[in-house]
VOBA-426256 format. One line per field, with one value per residue (C-alpha): x, y, z. Coordinates in nm, 2 decimals, always signed. Example, Ala and Ser with C-alpha at 12.3 -4.5 7.8 and 13.67 -1.06 7.14 Angstrom:
residues 2
xx = c(+1.23|+1.37)
yy = c(-0.45|-0.11)
zz = c(+0.78|+0.71)
end
This chain:
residues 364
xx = c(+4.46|+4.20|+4.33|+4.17|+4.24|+4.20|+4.08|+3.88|+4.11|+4.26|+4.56|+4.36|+4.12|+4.41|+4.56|+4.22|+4.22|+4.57|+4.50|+4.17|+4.28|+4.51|+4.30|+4.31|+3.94|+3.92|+3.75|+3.83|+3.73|+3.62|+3.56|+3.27|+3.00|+3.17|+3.48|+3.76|+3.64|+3.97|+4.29|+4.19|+3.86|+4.13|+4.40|+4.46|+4.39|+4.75|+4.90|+5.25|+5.56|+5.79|+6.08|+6.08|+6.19|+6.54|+6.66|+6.57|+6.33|+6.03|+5.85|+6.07|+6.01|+5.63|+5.57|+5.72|+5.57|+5.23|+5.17|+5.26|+5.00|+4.74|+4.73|+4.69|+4.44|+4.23|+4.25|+4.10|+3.81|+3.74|+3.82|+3.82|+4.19|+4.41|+4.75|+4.75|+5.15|+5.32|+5.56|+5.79|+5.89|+6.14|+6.08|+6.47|+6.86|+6.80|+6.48|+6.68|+6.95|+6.61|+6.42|+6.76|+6.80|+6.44|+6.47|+6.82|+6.66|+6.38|+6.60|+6.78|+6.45|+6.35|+6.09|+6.00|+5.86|+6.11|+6.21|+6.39|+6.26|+6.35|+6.18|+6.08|+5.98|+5.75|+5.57|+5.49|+5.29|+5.18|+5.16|+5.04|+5.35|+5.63|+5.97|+6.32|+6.30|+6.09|+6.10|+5.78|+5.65|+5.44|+5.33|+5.15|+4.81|+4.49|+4.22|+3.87|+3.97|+3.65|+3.57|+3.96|+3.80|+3.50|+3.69|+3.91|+3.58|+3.42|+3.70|+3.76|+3.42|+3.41|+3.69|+3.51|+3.59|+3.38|+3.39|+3.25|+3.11|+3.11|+3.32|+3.65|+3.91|+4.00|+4.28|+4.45|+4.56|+4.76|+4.59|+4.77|+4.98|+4.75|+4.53|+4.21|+4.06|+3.84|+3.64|+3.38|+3.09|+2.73|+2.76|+3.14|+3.28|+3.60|+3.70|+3.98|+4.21|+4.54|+4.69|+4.61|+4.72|+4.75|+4.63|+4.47|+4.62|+4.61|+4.54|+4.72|+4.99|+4.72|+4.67|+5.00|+5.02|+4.71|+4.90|+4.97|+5.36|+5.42|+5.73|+5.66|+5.96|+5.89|+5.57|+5.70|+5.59|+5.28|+5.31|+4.97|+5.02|+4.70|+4.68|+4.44|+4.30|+4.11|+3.87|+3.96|+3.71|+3.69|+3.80|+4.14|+4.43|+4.65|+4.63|+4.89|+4.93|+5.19|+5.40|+5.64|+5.95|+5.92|+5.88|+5.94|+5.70|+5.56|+5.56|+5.45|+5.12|+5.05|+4.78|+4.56|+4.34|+3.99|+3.84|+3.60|+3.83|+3.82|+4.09|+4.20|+4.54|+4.75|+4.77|+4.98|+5.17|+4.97|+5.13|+4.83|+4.76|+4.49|+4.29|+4.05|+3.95|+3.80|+3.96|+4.05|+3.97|+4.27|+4.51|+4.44|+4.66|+4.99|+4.84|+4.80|+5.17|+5.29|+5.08|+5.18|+5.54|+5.43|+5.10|+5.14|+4.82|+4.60|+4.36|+4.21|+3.90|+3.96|+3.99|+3.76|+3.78|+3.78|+3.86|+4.14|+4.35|+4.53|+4.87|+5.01|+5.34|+5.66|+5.86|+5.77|+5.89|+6.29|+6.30|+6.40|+6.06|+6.07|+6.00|+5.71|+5.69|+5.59|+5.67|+5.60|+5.71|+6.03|+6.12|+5.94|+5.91|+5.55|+5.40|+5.08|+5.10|+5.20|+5.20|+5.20|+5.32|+5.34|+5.16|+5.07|+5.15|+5.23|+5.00|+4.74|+4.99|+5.14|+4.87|+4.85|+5.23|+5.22|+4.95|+5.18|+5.45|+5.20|+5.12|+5.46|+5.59|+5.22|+5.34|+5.65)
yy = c(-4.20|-4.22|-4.06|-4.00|-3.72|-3.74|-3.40|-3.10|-2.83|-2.55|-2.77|-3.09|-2.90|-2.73|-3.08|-3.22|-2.94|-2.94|-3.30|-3.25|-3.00|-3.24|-3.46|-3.70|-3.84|-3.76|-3.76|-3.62|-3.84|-3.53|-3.68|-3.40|-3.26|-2.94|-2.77|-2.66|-2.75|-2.82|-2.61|-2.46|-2.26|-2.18|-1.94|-1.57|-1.55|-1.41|-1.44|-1.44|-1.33|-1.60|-1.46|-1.66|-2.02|-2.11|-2.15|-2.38|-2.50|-2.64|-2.38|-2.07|-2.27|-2.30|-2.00|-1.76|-1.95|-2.01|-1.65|-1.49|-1.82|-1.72|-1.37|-1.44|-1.71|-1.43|-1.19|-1.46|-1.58|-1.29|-1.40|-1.15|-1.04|-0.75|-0.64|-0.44|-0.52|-0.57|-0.43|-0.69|-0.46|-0.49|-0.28|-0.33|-0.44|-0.81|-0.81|-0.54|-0.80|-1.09|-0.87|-0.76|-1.16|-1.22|-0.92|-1.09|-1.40|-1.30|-1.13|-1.44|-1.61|-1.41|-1.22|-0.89|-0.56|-0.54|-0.27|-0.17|+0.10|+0.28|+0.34|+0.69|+0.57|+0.29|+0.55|+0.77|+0.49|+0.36|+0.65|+0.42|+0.18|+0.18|+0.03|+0.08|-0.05|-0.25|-0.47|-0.35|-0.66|-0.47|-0.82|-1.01|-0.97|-1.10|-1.30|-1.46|-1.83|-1.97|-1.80|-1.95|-2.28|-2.24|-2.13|-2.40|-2.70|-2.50|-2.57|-2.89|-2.99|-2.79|-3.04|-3.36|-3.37|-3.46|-3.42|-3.68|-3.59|-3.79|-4.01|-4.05|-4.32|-4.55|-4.75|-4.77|-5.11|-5.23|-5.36|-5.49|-5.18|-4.93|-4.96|-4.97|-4.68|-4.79|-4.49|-4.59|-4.32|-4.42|-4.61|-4.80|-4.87|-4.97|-4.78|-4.87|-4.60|-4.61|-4.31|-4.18|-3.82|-3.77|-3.46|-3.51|-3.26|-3.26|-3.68|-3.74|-3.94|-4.18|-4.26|-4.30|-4.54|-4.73|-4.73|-5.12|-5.12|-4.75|-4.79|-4.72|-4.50|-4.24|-4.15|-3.79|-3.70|-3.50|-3.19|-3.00|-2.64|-2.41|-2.07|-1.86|-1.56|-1.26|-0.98|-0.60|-0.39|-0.02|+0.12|-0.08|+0.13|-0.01|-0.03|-0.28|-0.58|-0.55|-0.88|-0.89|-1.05|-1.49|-1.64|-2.01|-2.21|-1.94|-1.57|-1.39|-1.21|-1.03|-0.79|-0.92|-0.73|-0.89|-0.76|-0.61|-0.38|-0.58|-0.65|-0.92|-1.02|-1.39|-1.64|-1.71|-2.09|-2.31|-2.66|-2.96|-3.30|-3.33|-3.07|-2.82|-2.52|-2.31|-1.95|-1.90|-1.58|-1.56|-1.60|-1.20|-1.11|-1.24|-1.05|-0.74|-0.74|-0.92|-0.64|-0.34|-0.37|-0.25|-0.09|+0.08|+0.26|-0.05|+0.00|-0.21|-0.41|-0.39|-0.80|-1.05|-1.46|-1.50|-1.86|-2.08|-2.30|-2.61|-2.64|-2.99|-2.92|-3.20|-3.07|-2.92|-2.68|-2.53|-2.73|-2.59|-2.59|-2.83|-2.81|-2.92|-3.33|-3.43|-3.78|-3.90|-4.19|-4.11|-4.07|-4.42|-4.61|-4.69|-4.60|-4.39|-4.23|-3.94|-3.84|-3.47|-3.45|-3.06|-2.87|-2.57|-2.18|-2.11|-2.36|-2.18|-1.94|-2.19|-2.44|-2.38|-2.41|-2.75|-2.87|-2.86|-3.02|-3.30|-3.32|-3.36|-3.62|-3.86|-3.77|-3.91)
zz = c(+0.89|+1.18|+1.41|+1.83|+1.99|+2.38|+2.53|+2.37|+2.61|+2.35|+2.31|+2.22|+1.99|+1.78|+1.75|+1.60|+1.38|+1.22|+1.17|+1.00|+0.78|+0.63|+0.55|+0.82|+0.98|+1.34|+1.64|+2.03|+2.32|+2.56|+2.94|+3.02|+2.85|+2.66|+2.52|+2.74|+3.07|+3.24|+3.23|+2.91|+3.06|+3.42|+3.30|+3.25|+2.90|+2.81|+2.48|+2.59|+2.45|+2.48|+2.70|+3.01|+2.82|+2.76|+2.40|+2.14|+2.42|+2.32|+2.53|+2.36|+2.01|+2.02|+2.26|+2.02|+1.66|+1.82|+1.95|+1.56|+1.44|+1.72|+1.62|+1.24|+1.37|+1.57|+1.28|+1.02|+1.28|+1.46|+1.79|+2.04|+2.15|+2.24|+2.20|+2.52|+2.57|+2.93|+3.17|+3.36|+3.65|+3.87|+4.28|+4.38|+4.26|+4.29|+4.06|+3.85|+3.74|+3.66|+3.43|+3.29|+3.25|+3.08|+2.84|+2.69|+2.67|+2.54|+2.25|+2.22|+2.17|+1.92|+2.10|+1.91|+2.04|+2.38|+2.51|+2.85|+3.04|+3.32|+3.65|+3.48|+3.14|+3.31|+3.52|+3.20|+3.05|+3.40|+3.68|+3.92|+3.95|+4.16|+3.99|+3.97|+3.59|+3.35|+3.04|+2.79|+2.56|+2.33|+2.17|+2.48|+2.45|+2.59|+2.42|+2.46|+2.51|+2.51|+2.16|+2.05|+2.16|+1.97|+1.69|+1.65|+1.68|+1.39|+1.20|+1.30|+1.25|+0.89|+0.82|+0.90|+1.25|+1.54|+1.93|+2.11|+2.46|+2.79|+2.65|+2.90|+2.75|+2.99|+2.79|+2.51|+2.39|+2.03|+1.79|+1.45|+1.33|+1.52|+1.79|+2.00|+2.25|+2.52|+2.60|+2.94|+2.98|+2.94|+2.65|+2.64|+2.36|+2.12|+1.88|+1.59|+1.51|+1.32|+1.60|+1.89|+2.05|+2.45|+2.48|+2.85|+3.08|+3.42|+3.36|+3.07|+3.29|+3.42|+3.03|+2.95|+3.23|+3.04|+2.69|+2.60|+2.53|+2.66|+2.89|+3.26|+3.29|+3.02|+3.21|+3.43|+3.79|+3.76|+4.02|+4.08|+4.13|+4.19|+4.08|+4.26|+4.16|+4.34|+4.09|+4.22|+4.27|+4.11|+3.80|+3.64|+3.75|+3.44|+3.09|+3.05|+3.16|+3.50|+3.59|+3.87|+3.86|+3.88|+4.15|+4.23|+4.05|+3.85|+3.70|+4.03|+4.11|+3.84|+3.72|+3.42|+3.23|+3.06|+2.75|+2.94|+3.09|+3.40|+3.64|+3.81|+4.01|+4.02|+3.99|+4.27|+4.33|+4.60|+4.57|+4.59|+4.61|+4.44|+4.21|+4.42|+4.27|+4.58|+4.64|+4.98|+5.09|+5.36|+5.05|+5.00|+5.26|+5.09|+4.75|+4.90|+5.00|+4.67|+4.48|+4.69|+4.59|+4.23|+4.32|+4.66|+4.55|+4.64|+4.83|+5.15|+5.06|+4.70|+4.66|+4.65|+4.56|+4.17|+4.08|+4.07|+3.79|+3.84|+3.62|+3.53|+3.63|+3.57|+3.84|+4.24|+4.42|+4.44|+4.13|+3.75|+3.56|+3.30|+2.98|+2.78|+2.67|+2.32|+2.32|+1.96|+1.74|+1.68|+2.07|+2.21|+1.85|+1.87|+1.53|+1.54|+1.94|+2.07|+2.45|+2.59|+2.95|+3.09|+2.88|+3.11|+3.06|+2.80|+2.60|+2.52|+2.30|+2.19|+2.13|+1.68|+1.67|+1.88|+1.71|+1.42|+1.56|+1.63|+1.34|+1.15|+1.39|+1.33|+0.94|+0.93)
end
C-alpha cells in the first residue's frame, strides 16, 4: 500500500517504520522542519515499567511489550539508554496503601523486576530519601530520545521511506477506495494514498475533525496539561530514579536522571488552554515542598527553570485518566485510516509495540 503517516514525533516515526519494513511505500507529512519537535523532544526520557495502567489496557498492553521491544531496539542500534531502575516511595500511611496498590498491579500487568522495600531497605540503596516504604522497578530506564528518533528515520528511510518537511496536512478527503492528503506549506499539494495514519499529537483531533466521513462524535476532548520542569544544581544526590506517589493528573514530582548524570525534577500537572512552554520560575516553591517530602536534604537555591512539555490528555482534572485511542478500521469501518487520540506518557515506551498494533489493524 501507500501509506501517509502524519507526524515524525517518536510515535509517528515507529509507525512509518513498522510499515516500511513490511514492505509498504510510505511517507510522513511532518508540519516543522525536523524530527520530534513536539511532545516527542518534551518528556523525561523514562522507559517505564508499565505498572500504573489498569489491565488489558491498552496502556498496560503496549507499555509493558514496547519497553522489552525498546530495549532490544536500543541494544541492536546503539541508542543511548540506561537501566538505572526506580523507587516509587511512599512518606506516610495513605501513600503506603497507593504504592502497595501500583506494585499489585504492576504484577498483574506483568511488570518484571518489582520488588517491595521497606523504609530501611530504600535508604540502603538511596541514603538521602526519606520513606516509610517503596516499590523498586529495576527495569525503567532512561534513554537518549532524540538518538531513538534518529534511529527509527534511518530505518525507515533504509526501508524506502521518506519524511517530508514543512509539510502540515490540512485535510484529508476520500477518494475511490482510499484517499487524498492535502498537505499546505510552501508548496500545497495532493497526494494519493491508499491509508493514512493520525499520528499528530497535541493536534491530531483538529485532523480528525478534517477526515471526510470520520464521525464527529468519535473525535475525544483534547485536555492540555503542561509539565514543567526545573534542572538542580550540584552533584545528583540519587542513583535511581525517585517517583512519588500519583498525583491527580499525573505521576507526581519526580526526580529524573539524564545520561549525563544530570538531574532534573517534574514534571508537575499545570492545566492550559492553549500550548505555552515557558517555565515559571515562581512554580519552584510548590517543588521544593513536593520534593522535600522524599528529599528533606534539598537545599535552598538549588532549582532553576528547565523546560516544559505539553501532554495531549483525553480527560481534565478530578477525572480517571483515560486510556490511549487507536481508532482503526475495524472500530469506525473506514478502510485504510487509523486515528490516535491520547497518546502521551507512556508513548514513547510504548511507541515499537503500538506501531505494531497499527500496523496489524491497516493489515487486516
Amino acid at each position: 500500500m501507500d501509506i501517509l503517516v502524519v507526524g515524525a514525533g517518536v510515535v509517528g516515526l515507529a509507525i512509518a517504520r513498522a510499515l516500511a519494513l513490511r514492505g509498504h511505500a510510505v511517507i510522513v507529512a511532518e508540519a516543522t522542519g525536523g524530527i520530534g519537535n513536539g511532545v516527542s523532544s518534551r518528556n523525561s526520557e523514562v522507559i517505564h515499567g508499565g505498572m500504573y495502567y489498569p489491565s488489558g489496557s491498552l496502556r498496560a498492553r503496549h507499555c509493558v511489550a514496547g519497553r522489552r521491544m525498546l530495549y532490544d531496539f536500543c541494544e541492536s542500534h546503539g541508542v543511548p539508554h540506561a537501566r538505572c531502575g526506580k523507587l516509587i516511595v511512599a512518606t506516610n500511611d495513605l501513600e503506603q496503601a497507593k504504592i502497595e496498590g501500583i506494585y499489585q498491579q504492576g504484577i498483574s500487568n506483568g511488570v518484571e523486576g518489582l520488588s517491595f522495600l521497606t523504609g530501611a531497605e530504600a535508604r540502603a540503596l538511596e541514603p538521602n530519601l526519606a520513606c516509610t516504604g517503596a516499590v523498586l522497578s529495576r527495569e525503567t530506564g532512561i534513554i537518549d530520545s532524540h538518538a531513538l528518533m534518529l534511529a527509527l528515520q534511518g530505518d525507515l528511510e533504509q526501508a524506502g521511506g521518506m519524511i517530508a518537511f514543512h509539510s502540515p496536512v490540512k485535510g484529508i478527503t476520500r477518494a475511490g477506495s482510499g484517499w487524498e492528503v492535502h498537505a499546505g506549506g510552501a508548496e500545497p499539494a495532493v497526494l494519493p494514498v491508499d491509508a493514512v495514519v493520525n499520528a499528530a499529537s497535541l493536534h491530531a483531533q483538529e485532523l480528525a475533525r478534517s477526515t471526510e466521513g470520520y464521525p464527529e462524535d468519535r473525535v475525544p476532548p483534547l485536555v492540555l496539561a503542561k509539565g514543567n520542569y526545573f534542572g538542580c544544581l550540584g552533584r545528583p544526590a540519587f542513583s535511581h530514579l525517585i517517583y512519588p506517589a500519583p498525583v491527580d493528573g499525573g505521576l507526581g514530582t519526580h526526580v529524573t536522571l539524564d545520561l549525563a548524570g544530570r538531574m532534573r525534577f517534574g514534571p508537575d500537572v499545570e492545566w492550559i488552554e492553549s500550548e505555552a512552554y515557558k517555565v515559571d520560575p515562581a512554580r519552584a516553591e510548590s517543588f521544593y515542598a513536593s520534593i522535600r517530602r522524599y528529599w528533606p536534604g534539598l537545599p535552598d537555591g538549588a532549582l532553576v527553570p528547565d523546560y516544559a512539555g505539553v501532554r495531549p490528555k483525553l480527560t481534565g482534572p478530578g477525572e480517571k485518566p483515560a486510556d490511549f485511542v487507536i481508532d482503526g478500521p475495524q472500530e469506525h469501518g473506514l478502510l485504510g485510516l487509523v486515528h490516535l487520540f491520547g497518546i502521551e506518557s507512556p508513548g514513547l515506551t510504548s511507541s515499537l509495540s503500538i506501531a505494531e498494533d497499527v500496523a496489524k489493524r491497516l493489515s487486516n
